[in-house]
C-alpha positions as CSV (number, residue, x, y, z in Angstrom):
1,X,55.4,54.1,-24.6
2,X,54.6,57.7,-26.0
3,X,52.6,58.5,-28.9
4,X,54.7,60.0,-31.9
5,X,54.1,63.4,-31.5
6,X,55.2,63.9,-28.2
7,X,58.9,65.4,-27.0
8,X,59.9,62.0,-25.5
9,X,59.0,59.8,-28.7
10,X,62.2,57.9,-30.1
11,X,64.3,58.3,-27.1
12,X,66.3,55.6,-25.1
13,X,65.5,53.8,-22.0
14,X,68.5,53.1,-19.5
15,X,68.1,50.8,-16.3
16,X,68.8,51.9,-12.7
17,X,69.1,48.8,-10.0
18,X,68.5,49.6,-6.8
19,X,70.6,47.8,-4.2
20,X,67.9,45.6,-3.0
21,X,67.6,44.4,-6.8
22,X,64.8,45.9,-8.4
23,X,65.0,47.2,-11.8
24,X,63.8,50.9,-13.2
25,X,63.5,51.6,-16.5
26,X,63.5,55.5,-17.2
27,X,63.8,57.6,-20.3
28,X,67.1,59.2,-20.8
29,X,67.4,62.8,-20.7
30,X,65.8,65.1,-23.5
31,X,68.7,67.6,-24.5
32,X,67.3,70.8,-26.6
33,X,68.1,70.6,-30.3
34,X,70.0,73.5,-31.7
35,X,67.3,76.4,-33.0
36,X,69.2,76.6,-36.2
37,X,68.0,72.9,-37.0
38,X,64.6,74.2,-37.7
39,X,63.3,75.8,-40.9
40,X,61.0,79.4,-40.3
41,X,57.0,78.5,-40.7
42,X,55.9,82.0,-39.6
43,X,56.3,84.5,-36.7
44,X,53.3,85.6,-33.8
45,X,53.6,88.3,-32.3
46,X,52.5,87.6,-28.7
47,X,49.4,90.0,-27.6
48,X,48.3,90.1,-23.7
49,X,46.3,87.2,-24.1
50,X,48.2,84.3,-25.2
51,X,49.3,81.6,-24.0
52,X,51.5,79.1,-26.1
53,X,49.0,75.8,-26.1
54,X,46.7,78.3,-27.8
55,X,49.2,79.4,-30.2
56,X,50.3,76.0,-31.2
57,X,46.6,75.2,-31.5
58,X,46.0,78.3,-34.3
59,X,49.2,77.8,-35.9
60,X,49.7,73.6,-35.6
61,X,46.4,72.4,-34.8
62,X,47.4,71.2,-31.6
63,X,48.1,72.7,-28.2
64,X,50.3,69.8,-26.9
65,X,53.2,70.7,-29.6
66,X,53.8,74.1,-27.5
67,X,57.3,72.1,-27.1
68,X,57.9,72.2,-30.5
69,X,58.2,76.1,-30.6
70,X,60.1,76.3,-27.5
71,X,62.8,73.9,-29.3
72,X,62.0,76.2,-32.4
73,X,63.0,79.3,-30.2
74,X,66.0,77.8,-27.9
75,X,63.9,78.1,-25.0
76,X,62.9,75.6,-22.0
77,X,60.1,76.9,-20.1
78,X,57.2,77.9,-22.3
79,X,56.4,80.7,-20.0
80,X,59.3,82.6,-21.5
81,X,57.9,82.8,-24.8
82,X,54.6,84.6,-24.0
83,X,56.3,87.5,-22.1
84,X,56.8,90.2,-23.0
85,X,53.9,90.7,-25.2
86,X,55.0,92.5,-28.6
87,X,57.7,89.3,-28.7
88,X,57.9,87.5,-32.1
89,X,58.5,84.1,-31.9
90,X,59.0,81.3,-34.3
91,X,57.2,78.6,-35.4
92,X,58.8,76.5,-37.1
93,X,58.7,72.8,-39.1
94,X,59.6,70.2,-37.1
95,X,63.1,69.6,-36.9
96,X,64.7,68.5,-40.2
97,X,61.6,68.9,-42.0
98,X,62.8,71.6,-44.6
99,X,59.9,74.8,-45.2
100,X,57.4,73.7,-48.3
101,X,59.1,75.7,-51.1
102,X,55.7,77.8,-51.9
103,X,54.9,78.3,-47.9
């Protein structure tokens, strides 16, 4: 249903029925992971210009893993990340993928 790199990959469907009988599926809720689950890849420091689809594009060749760093930093709304500029953030590995030893 999702491709392997997205957020909602791997999680369970439940089943609703409605009262006139129909069935529907959904995907059952997403909680955030703890931030201490992920190994350190490297800091940015946000500048005036940044948005996080094009950091996670320079750092993790792909701008639709701007999820990954807000689990990384404990956050839920990407928006908090890129303000104020001068913030680090983290990017990290993905969760329980340890940091290469020689990164």
């Amino acid at each position: 249903m999702f491709a392997p790199t997205s957020r909602y990959a791997g999680l369970p469907t439940a089943t609703f029925s409605m009262p006139d009988g129909r069935q529907i599926t959904y995907i059952t809720r997403r909680f955030l992971p703890p931030a201490d689950a992920f190994d350190l890849l490297l800091l940015h420091t946000v500048t005036d210009s940044d948005r996080l689809d094009n950091i996670t594009a320079q750092h993790l060749d792909d701008p639709q893993q701007f999820w990954r760093v807000c689990d990384g930093n404990d956050v839920m709304s990407p928006f908090e990340l890129t303000d104020p500029v001068g913030r680090e953030i983290d990017i990290t590995m993905p969760q329980g993928i340890p940091r290469p030893r020689n990164a």
